[in-house]
N, C-alpha and C positions, 0 to 999 in steps of 0.2 A: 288129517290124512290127505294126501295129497289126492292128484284124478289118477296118478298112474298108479299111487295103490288101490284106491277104487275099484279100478281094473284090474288091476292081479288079483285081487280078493275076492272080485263080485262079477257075474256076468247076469246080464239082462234078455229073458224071455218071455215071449205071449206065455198069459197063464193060461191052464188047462185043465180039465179037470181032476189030472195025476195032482196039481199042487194044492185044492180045493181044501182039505184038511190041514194042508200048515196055515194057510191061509187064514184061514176061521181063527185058527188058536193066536195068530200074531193079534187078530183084529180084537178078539175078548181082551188079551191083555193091554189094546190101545184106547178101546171107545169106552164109554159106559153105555154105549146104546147100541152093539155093535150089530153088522149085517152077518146073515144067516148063510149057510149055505148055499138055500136055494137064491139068496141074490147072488153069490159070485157066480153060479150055476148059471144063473142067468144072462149077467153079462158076457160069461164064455161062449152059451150054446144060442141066446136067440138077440140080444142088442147088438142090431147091425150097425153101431154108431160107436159099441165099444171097444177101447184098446186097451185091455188088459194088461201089464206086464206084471212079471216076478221079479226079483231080483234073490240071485241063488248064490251061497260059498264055492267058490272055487275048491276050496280043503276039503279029503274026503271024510266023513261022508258029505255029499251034497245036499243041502238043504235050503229051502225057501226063510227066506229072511227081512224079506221088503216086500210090498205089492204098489203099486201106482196104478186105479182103474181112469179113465179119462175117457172123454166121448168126443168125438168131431160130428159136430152137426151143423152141415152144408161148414158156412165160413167161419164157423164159433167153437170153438172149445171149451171146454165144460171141463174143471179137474173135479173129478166123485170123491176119490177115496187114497187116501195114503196112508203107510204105517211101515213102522220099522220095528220087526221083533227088539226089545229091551234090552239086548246081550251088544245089540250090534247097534246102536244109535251114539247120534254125537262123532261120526267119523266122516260122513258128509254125504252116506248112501240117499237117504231123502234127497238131497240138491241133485245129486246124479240122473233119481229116479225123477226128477219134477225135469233135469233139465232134456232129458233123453227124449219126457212125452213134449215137449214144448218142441223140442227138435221134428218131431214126428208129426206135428199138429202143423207146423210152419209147412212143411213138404208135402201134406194131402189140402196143404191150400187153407187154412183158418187162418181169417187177420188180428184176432182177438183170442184170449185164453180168460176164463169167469170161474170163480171158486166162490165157498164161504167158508169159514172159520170161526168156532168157537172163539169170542171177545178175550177168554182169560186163558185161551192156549198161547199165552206169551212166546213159543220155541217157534210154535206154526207160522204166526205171526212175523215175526222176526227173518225165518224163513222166504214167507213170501215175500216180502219187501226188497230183501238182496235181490232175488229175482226182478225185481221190478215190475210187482204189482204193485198199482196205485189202490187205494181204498175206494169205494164206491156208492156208498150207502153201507144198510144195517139191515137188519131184519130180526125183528122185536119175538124174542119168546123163540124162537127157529127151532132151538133143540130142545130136547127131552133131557128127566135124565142126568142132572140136575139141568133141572129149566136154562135157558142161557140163550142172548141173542147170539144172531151171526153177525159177523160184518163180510159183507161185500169185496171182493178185490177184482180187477179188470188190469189183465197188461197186452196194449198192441203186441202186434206180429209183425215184425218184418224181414 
């Protein structure tokens, strides 16, 4: 799918807590470890670092169908969490939503963008790389759930 369908299809908003419940259900069908409520709760009402978004259908009814949580702190970017409900993946909403916070993290001033990623999430992976994250190191054992390192990714800002 192209970006101008991207954009006819999807529009992009701060989450809030009206979206908190699609939210949740996108994340159980993505994670095996997945964040609770009270974390998106969290990053909504008290991380003053975090940038929330949704990603919503244009078609009615409207509904939550993406989320990308990311943090700016001071000049560094932190990507938390992403997920694309399973109906609407594989169209390029992910790249959208990764490149929208990357766009958003360059204009409140971060020269760097830092994630980790599940070793055997091949798509994620794959994913970051187009973007032009370099690989950074590893971190042994990271996740839960089945056990699984991260690997590290760092990409400048400019």
């Amino acid at each position: 799918m192209s970006a101008v369908d991207i954009l006819a299809r999807y529009a992009l908003s701060r989450m809030d807590a009206s979206h908190v419940h699609e939210v949740v259900e996108i994340e159980r069908l993505s994670s095996t470890n997945p964040w609770t409520e009270d974390s998106f709760l969290h990053e909504i009402e008290e991380n003053v670092f975090s940038r929330p978004r949704v990603a919503m259908t244009l078609d009615a009814p409207c509904a939550v169908v993406g989320y990308c949580v990311s943090w700016i702190v001071f000049q560094e970017m932190h990507i938390q969490n992403v997920a694309v409900h399973p109906r609407h993946r594989r169209v390029g909403l992910a790249l959208h939503m990764l490149q929208r916070a990357l766009e958003e993290g360059v204009q409140a001033g971060a020269v760097s963008a830092h994630l980790e990623v599940r070793r055997g999430n091949a798509a994620a992976v794959k994913l970051y790389e187009s973007l032009g994250f370099q690989r950074g190191g590893e971190r042994n054992n990271y996740y839960s759930r089945p056990r699984e390192d991260a690997i590290l990714f760092r990409k400048e800002l400019t």
